[in-house]
PDB file of N, CA, C and O in Angstrom:
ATOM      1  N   UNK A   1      65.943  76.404 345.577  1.00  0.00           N
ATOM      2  CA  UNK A   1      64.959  75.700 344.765  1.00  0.00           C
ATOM      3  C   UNK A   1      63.577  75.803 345.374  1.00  0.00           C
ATOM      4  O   UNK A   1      62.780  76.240 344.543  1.00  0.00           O
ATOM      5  N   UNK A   2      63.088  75.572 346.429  1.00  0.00           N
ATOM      6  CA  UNK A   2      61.762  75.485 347.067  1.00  0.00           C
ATOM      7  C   UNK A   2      60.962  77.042 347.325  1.00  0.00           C
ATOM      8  O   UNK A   2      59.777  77.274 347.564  1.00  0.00           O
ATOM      9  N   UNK A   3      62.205  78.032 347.160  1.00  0.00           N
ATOM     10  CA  UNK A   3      61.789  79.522 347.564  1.00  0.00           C
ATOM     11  C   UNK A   3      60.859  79.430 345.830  1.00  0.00           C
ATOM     12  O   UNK A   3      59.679  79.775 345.765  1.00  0.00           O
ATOM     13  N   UNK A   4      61.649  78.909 344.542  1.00  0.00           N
ATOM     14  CA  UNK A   4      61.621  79.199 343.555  1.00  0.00           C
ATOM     15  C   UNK A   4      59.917  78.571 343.252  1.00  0.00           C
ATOM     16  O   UNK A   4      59.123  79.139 342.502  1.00  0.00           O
ATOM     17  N   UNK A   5      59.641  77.379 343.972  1.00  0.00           N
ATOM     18  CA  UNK A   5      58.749  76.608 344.049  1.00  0.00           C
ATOM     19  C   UNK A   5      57.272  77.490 344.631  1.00  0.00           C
ATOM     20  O   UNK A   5      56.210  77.852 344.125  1.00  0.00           O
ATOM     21  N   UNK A   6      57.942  77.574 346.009  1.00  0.00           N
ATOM     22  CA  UNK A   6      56.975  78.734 346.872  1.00  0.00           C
ATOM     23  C   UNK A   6      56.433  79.680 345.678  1.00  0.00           C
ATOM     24  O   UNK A   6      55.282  79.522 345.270  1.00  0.00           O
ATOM     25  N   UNK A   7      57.458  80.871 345.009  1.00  0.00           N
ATOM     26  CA  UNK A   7      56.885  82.131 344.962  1.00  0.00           C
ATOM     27  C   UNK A   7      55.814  81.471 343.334  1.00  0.00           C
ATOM     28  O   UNK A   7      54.702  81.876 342.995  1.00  0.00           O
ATOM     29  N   UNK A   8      56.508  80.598 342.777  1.00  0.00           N
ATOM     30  CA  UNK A   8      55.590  80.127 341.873  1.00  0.00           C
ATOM     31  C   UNK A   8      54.026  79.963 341.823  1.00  0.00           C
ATOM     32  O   UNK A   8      53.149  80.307 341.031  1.00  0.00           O
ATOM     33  N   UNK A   9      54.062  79.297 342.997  1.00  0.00           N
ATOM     34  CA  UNK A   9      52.509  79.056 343.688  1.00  0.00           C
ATOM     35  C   UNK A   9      51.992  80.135 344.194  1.00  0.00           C
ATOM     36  O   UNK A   9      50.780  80.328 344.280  1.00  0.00           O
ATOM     37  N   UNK A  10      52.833  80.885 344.550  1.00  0.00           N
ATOM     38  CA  UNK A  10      51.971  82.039 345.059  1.00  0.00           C
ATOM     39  C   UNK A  10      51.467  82.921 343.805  1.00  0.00           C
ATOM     40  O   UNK A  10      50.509  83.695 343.798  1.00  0.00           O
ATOM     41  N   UNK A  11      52.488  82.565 342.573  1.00  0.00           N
ATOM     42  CA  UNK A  11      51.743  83.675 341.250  1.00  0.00           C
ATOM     43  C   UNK A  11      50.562  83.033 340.830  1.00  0.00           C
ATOM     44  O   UNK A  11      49.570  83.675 340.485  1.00  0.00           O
ATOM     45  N   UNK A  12      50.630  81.270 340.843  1.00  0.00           N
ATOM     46  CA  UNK A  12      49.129  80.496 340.175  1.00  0.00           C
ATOM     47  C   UNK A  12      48.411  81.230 340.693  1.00  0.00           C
ATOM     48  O   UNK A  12      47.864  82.123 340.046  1.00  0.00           O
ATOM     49  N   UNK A  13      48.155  81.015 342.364  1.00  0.00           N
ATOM     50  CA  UNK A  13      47.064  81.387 343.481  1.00  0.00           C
ATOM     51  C   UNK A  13      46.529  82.802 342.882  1.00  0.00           C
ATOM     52  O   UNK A  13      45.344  83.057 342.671  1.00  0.00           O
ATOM     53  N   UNK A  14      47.919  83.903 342.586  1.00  0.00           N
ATOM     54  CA  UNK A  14      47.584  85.097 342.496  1.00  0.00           C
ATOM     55  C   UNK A  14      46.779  85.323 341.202  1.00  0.00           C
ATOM     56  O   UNK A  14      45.828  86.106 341.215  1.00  0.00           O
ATOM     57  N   UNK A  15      47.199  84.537 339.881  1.00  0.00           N
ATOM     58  CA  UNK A  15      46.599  84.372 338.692  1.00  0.00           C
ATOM     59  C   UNK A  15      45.353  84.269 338.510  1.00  0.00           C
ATOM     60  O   UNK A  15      44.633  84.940 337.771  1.00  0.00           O
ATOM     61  N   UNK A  16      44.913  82.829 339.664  1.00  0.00           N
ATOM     62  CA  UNK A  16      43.677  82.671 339.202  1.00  0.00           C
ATOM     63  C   UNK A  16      42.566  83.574 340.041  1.00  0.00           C
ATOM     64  O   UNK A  16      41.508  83.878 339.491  1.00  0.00           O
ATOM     65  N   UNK A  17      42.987  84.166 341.987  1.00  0.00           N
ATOM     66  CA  UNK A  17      42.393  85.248 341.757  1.00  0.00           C
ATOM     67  C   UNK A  17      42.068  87.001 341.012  1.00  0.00           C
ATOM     68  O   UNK A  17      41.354  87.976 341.247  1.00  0.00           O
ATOM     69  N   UNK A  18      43.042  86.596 340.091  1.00  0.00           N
ATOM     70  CA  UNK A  18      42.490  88.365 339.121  1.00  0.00           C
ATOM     71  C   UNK A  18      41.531  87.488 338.196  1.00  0.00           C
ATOM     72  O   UNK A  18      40.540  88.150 337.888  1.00  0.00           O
ATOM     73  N   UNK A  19      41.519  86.007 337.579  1.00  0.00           N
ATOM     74  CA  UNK A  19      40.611  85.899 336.771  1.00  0.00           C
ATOM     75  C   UNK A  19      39.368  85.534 337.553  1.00  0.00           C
ATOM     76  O   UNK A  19      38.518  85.300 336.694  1.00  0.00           O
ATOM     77  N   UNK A  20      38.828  85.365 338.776  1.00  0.00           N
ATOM     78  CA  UNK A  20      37.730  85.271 339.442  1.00  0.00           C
ATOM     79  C   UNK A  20      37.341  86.852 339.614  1.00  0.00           C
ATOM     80  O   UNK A  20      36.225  87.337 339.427  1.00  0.00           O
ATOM     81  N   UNK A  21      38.411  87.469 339.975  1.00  0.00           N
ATOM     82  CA  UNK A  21      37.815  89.566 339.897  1.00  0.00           C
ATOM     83  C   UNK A  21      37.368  89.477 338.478  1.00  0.00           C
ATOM     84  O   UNK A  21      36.177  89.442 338.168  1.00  0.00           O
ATOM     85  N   UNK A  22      38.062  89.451 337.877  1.00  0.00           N
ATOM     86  CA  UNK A  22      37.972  89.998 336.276  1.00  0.00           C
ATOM     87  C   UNK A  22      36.657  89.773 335.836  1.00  0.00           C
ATOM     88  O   UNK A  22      35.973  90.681 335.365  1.00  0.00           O
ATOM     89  N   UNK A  23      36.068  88.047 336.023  1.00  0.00           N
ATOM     90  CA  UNK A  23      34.982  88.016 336.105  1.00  0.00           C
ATOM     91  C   UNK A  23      33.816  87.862 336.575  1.00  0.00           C
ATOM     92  O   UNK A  23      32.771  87.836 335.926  1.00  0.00           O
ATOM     93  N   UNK A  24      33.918  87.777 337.482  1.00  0.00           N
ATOM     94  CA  UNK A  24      33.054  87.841 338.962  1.00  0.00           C
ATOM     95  C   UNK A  24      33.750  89.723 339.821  1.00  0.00           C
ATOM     96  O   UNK A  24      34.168  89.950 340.956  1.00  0.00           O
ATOM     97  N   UNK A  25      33.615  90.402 338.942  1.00  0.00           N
ATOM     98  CA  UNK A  25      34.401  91.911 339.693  1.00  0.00           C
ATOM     99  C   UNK A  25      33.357  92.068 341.201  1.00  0.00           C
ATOM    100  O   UNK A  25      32.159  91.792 341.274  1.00  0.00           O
ATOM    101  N   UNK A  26      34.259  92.599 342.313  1.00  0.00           N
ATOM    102  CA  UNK A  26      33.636  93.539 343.264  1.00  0.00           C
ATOM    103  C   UNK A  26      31.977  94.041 343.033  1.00  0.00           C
ATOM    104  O   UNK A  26      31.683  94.630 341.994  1.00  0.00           O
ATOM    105  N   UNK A  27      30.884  93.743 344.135  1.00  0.00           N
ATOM    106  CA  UNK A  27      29.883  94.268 343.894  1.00  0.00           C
ATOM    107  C   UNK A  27      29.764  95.546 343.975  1.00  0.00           C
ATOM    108  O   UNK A  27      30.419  95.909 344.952  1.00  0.00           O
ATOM    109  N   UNK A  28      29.238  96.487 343.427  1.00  0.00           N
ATOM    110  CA  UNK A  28      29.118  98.318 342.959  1.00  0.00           C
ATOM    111  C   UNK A  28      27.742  98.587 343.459  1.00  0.00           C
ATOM    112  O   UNK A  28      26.626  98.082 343.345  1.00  0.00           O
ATOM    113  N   UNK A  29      28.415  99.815 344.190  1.00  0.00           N
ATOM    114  CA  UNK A  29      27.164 101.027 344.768  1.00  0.00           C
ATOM    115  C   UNK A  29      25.603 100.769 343.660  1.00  0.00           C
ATOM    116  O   UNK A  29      25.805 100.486 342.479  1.00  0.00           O
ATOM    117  N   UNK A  30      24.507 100.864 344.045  1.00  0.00           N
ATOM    118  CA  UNK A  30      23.970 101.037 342.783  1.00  0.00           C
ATOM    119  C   UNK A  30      23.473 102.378 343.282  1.00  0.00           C
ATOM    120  O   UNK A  30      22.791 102.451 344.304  1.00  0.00           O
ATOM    121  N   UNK A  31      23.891 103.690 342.396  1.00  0.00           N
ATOM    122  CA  UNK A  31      23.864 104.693 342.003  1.00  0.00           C
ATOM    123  C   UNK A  31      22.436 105.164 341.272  1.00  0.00           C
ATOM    124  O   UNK A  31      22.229 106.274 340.781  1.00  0.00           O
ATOM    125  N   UNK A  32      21.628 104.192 341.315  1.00  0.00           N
ATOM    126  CA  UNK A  32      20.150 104.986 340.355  1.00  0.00           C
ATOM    127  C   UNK A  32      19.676 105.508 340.966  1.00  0.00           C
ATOM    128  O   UNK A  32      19.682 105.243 342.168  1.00  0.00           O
ATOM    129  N   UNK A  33      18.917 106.681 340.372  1.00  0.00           N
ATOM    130  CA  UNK A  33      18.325 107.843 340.561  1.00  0.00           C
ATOM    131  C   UNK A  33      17.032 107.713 340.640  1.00  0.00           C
ATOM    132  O   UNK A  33      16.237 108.230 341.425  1.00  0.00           O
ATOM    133  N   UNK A  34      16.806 106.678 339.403  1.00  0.00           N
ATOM    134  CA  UNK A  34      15.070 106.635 338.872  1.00  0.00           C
ATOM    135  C   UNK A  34      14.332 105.956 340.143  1.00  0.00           C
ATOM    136  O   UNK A  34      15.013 105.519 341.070  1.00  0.00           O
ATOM    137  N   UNK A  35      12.916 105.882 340.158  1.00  0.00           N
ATOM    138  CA  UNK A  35      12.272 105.231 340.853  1.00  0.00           C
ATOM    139  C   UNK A  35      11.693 104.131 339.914  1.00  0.00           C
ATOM    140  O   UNK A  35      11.438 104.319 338.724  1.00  0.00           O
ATOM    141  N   UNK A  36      11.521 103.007 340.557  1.00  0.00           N
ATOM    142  CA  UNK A  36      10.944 102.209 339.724  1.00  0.00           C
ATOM    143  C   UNK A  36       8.788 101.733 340.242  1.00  0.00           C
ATOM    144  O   UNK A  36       7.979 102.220 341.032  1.00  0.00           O
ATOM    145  N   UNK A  37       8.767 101.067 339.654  1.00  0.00           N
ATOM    146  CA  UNK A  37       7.341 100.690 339.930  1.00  0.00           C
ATOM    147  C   UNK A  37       7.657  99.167 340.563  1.00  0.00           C
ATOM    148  O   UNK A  37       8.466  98.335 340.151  1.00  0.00           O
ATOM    149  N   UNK A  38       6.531  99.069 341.968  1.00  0.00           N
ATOM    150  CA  UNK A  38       6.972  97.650 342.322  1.00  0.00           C
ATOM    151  C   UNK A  38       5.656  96.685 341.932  1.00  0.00           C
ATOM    152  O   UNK A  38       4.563  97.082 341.528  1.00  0.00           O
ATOM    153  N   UNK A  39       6.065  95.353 342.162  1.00  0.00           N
ATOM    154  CA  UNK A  39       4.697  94.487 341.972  1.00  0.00           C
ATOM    155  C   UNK A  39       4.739  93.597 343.245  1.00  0.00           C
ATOM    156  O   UNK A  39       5.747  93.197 343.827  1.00  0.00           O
ATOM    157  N   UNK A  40       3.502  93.381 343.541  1.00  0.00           N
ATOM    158  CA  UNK A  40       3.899  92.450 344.655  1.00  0.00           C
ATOM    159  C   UNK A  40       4.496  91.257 344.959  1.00  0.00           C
ATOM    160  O   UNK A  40       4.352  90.655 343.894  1.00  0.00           O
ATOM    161  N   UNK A  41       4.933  90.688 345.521  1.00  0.00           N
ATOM    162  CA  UNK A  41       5.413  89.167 345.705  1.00  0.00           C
ATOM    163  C   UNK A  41       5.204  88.329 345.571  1.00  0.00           C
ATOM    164  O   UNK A  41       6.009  87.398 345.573  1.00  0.00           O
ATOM    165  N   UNK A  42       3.330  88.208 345.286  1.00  0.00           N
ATOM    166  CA  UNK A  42       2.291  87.507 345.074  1.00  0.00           C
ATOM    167  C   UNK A  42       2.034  87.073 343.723  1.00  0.00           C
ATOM    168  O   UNK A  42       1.939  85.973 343.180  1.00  0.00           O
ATOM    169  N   UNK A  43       1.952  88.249 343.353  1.00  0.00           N
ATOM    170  CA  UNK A  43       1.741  88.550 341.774  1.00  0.00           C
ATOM    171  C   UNK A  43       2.084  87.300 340.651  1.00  0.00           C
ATOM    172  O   UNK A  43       3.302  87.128 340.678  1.00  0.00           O
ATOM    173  N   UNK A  44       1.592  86.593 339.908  1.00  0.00           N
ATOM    174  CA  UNK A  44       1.881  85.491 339.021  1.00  0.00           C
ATOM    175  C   UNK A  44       1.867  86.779 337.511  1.00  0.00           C
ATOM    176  O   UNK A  44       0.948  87.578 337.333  1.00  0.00           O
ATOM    177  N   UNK A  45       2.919  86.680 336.752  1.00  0.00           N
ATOM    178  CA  UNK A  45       3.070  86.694 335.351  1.00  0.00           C
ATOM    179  C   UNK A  45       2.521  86.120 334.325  1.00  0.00           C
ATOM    180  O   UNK A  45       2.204  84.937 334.447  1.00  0.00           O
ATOM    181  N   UNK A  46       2.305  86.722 333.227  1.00  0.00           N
ATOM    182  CA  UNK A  46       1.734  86.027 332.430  1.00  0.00           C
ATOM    183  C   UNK A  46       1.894  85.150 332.238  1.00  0.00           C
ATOM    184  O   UNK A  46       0.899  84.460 332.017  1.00  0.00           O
ATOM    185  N   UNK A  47       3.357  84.449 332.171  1.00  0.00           N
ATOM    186  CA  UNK A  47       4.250  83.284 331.583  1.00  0.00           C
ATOM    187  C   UNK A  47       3.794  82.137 332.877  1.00  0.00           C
ATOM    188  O   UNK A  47       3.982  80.923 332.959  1.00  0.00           O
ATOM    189  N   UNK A  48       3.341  82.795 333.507  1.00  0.00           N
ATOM    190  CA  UNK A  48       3.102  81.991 334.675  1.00  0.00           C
ATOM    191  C   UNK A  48       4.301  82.034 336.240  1.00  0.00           C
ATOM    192  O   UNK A  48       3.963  81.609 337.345  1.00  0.00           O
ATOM    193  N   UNK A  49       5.392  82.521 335.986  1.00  0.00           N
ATOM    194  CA  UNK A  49       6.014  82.784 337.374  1.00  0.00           C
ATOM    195  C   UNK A  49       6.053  83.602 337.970  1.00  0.00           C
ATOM    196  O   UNK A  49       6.195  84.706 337.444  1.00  0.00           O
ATOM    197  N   UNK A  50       5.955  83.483 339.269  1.00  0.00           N
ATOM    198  CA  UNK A  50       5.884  84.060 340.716  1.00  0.00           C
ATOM    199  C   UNK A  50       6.943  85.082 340.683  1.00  0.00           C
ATOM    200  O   UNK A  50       8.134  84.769 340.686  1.00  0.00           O
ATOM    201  N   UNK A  51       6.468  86.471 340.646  1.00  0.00           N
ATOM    202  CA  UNK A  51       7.474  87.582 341.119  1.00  0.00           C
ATOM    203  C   UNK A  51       8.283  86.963 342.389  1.00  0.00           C
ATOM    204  O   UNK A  51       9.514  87.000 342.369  1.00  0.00           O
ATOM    205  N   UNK A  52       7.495  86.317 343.644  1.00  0.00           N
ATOM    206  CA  UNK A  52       8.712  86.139 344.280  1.00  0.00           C
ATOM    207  C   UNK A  52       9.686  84.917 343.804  1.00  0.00           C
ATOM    208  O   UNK A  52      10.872  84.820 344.120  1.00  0.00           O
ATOM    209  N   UNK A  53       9.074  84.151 343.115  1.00  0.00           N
ATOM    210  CA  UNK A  53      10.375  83.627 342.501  1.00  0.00           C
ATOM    211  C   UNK A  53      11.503  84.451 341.497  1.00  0.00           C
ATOM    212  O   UNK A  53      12.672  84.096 341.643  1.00  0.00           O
ATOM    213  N   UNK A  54      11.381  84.921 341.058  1.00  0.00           N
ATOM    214  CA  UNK A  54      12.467  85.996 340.262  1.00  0.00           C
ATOM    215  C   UNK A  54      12.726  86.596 341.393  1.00  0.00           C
ATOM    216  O   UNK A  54      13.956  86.631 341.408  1.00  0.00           O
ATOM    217  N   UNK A  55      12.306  87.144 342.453  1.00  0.00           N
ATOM    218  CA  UNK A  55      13.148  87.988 343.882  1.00  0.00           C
ATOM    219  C   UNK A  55      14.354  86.623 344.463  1.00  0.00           C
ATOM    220  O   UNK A  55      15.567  86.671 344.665  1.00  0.00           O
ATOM    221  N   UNK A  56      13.660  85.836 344.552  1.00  0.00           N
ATOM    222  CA  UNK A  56      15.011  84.866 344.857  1.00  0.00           C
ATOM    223  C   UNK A  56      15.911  83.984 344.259  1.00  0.00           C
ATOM    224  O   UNK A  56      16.801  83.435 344.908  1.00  0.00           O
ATOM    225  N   UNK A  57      15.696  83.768 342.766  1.00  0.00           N
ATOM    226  CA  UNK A  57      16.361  83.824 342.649  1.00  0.00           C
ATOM    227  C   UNK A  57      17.480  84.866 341.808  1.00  0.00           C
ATOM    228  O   UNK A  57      18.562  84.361 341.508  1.00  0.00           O
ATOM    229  N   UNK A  58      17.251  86.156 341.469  1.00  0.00           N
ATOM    230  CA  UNK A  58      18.098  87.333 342.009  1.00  0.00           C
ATOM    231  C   UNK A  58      18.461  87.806 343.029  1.00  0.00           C
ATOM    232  O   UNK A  58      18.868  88.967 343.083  1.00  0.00           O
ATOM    233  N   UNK A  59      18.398  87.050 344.023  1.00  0.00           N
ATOM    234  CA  UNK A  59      19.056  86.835 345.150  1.00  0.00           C
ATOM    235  C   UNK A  59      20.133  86.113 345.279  1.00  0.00           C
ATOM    236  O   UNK A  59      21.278  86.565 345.251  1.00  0.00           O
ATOM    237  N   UNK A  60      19.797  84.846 345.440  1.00  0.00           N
ATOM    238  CA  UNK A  60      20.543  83.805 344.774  1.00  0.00           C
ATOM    239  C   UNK A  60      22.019  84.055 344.283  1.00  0.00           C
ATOM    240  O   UNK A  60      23.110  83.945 344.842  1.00  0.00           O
ATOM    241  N   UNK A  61      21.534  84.524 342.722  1.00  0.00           N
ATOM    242  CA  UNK A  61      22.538  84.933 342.024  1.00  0.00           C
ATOM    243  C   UNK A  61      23.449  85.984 342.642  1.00  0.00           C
ATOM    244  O   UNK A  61      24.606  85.997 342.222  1.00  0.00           O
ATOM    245  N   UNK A  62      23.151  86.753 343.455  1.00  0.00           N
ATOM    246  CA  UNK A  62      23.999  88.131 344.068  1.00  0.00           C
ATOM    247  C   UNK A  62      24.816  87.529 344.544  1.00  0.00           C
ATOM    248  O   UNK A  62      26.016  87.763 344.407  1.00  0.00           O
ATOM    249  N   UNK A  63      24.067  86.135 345.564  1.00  0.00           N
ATOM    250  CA  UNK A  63      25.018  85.821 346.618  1.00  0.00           C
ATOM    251  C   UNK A  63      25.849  84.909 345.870  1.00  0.00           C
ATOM    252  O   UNK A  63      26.776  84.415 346.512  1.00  0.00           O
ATOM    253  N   UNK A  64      25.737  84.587 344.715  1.00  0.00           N
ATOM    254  CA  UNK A  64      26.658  83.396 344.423  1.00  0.00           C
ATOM    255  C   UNK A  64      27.930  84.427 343.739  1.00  0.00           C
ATOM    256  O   UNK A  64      29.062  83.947 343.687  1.00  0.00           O
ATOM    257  N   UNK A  65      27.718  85.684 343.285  1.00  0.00           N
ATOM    258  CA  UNK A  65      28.315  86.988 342.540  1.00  0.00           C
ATOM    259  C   UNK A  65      29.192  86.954 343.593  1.00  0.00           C
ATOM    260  O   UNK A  65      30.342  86.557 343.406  1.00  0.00           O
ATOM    261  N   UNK A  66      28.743  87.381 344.884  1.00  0.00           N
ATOM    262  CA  UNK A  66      29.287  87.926 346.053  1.00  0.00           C
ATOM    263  C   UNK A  66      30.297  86.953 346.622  1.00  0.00           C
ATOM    264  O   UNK A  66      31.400  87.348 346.998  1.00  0.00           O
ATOM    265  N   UNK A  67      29.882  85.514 346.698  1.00  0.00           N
ATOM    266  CA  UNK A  67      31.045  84.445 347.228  1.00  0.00           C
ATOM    267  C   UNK A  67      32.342  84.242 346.203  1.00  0.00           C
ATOM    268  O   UNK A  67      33.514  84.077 346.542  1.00  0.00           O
ATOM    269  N   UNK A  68      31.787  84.301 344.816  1.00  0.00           N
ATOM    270  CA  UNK A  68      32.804  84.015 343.976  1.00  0.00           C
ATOM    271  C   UNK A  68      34.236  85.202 343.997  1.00  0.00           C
ATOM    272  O   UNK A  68      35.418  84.911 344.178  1.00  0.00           O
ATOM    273  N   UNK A  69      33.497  86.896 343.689  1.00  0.00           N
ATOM    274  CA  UNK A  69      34.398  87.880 343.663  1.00  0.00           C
ATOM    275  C   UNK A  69      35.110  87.719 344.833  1.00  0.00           C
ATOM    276  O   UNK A  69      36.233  88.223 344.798  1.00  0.00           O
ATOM    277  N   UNK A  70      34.667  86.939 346.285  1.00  0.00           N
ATOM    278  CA  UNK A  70      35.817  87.639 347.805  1.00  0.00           C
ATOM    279  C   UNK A  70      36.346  86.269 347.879  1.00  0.00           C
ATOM    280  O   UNK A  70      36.715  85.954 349.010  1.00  0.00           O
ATOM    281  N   UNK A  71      36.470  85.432 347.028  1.00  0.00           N
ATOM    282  CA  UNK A  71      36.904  83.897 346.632  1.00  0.00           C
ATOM    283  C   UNK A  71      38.219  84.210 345.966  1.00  0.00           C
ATOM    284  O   UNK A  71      39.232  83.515 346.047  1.00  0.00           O
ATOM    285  N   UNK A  72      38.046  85.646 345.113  1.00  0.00           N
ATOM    286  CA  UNK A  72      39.029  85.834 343.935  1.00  0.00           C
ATOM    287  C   UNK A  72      40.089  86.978 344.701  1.00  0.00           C
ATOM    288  O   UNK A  72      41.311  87.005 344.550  1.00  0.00           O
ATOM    289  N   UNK A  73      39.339  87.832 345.491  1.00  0.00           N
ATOM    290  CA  UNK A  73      40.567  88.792 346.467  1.00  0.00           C
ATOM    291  C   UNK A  73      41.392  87.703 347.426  1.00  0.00           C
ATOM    292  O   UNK A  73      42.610  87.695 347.601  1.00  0.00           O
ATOM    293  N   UNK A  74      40.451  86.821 347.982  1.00  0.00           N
ATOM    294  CA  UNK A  74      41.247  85.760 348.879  1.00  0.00           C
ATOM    295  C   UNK A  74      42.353  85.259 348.297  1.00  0.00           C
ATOM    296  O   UNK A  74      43.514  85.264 348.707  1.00  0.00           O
ATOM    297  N   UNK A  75      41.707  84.653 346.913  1.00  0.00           N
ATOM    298  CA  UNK A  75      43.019  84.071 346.169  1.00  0.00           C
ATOM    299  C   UNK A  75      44.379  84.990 345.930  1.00  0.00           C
ATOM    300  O   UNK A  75      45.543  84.594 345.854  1.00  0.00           O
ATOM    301  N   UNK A  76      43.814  86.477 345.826  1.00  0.00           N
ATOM    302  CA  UNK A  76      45.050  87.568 345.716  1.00  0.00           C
ATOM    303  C   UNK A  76      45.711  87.345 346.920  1.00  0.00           C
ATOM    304  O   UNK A  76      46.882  87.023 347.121  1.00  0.00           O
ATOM    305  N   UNK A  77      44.778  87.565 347.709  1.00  0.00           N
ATOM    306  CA  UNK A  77      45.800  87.746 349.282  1.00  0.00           C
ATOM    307  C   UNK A  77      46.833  86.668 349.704  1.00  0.00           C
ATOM    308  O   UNK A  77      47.967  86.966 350.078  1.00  0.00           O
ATOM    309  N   UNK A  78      46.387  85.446 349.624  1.00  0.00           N
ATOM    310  CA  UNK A  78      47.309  84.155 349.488  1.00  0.00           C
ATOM    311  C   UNK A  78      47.817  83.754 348.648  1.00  0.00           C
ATOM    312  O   UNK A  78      48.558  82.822 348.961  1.00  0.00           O
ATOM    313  N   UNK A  79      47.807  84.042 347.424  1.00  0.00           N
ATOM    314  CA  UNK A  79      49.142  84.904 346.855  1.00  0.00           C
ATOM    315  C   UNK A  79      50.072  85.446 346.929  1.00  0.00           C
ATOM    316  O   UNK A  79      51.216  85.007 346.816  1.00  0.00           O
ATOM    317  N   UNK A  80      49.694  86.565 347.147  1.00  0.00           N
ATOM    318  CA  UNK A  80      50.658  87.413 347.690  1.00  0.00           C
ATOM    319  C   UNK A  80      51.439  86.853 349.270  1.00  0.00           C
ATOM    320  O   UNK A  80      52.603  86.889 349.668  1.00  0.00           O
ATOM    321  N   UNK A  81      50.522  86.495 349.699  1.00  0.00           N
ATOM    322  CA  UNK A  81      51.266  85.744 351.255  1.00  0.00           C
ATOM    323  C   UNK A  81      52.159  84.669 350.666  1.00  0.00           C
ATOM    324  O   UNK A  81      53.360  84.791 350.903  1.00  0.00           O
ATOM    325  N   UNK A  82      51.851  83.862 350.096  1.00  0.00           N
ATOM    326  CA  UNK A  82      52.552  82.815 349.894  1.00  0.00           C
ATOM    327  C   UNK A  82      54.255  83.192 349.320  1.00  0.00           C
ATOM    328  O   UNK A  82      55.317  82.687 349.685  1.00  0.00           O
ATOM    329  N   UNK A  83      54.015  84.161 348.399  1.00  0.00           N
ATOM    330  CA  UNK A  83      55.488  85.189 347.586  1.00  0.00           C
ATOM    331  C   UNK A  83      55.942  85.204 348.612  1.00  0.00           C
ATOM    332  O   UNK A  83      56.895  84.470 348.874  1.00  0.00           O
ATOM    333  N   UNK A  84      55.266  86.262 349.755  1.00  0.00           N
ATOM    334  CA  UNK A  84      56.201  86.351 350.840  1.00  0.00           C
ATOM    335  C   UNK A  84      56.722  85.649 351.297  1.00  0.00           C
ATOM    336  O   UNK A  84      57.662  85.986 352.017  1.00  0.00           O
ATOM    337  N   UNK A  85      56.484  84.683 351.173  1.00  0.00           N
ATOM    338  CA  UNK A  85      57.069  83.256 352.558  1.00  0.00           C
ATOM    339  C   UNK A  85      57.751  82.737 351.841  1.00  0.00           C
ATOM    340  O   UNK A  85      58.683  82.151 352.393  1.00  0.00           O
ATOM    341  N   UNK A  86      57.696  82.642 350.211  1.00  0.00           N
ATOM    342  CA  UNK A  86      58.817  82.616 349.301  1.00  0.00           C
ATOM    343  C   UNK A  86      60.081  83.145 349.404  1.00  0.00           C
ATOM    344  O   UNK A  86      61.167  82.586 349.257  1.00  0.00           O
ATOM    345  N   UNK A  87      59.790  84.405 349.703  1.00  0.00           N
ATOM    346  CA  UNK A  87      61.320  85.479 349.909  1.00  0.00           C
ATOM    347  C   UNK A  87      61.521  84.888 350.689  1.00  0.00           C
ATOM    348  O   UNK A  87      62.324  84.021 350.344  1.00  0.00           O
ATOM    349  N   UNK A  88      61.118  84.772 352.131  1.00  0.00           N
ATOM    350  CA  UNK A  88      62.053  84.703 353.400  1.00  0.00           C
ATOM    351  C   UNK A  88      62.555  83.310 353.598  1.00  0.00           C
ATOM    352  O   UNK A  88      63.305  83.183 354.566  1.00  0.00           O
ATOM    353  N   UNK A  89      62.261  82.025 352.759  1.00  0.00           N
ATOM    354  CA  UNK A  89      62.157  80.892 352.912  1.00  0.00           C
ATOM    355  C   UNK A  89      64.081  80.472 352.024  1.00  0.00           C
ATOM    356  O   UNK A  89      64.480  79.311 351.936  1.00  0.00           O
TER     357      UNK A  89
END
């Protein structure tokens, strides 16, 4: 009964990290070719905000991209650990 319990938990764990990949996926090479044009950091927009505010927070956002997706492999891995300890249990 408790092995049955174990490997259970280990599929939730495993479940809900493919839906943190799925949507939060692995961050990707960026592959562009083009060059772009920069503006300075300084620079105010028409609308009125600070280029370096849009630099951080697209920053920000990467890193919150970045904690969530290795949040969602973790959840695979202890998953999968947990199955195991299911079998042998």
């Amino acid at each position: 009964m408790a092995s049955h319990v174990v490997n259970s938990i280990g599929l939730i764990l495993g479940m809900m990290g493919v839906i943190l990949i799925f949507v939060w996926g692995p961050p990707q090479p960026n592959f562009d070719e083009s060059v772009g044009l920069a503006i300075e950091e300084a620079t105010v927009l028409v609308d009125g905000t600070k280029v370096a505010d849009i630099i951080a927070e697209q920053k920000r956002l990467k890193r919150r991209h970045e904690i969530r997706s290795r949040a969602g492999l973790g959840l695979i891995f202890v998953g999968f650990l947990v199955q195991l300890l299911g079998v042998w249990v």
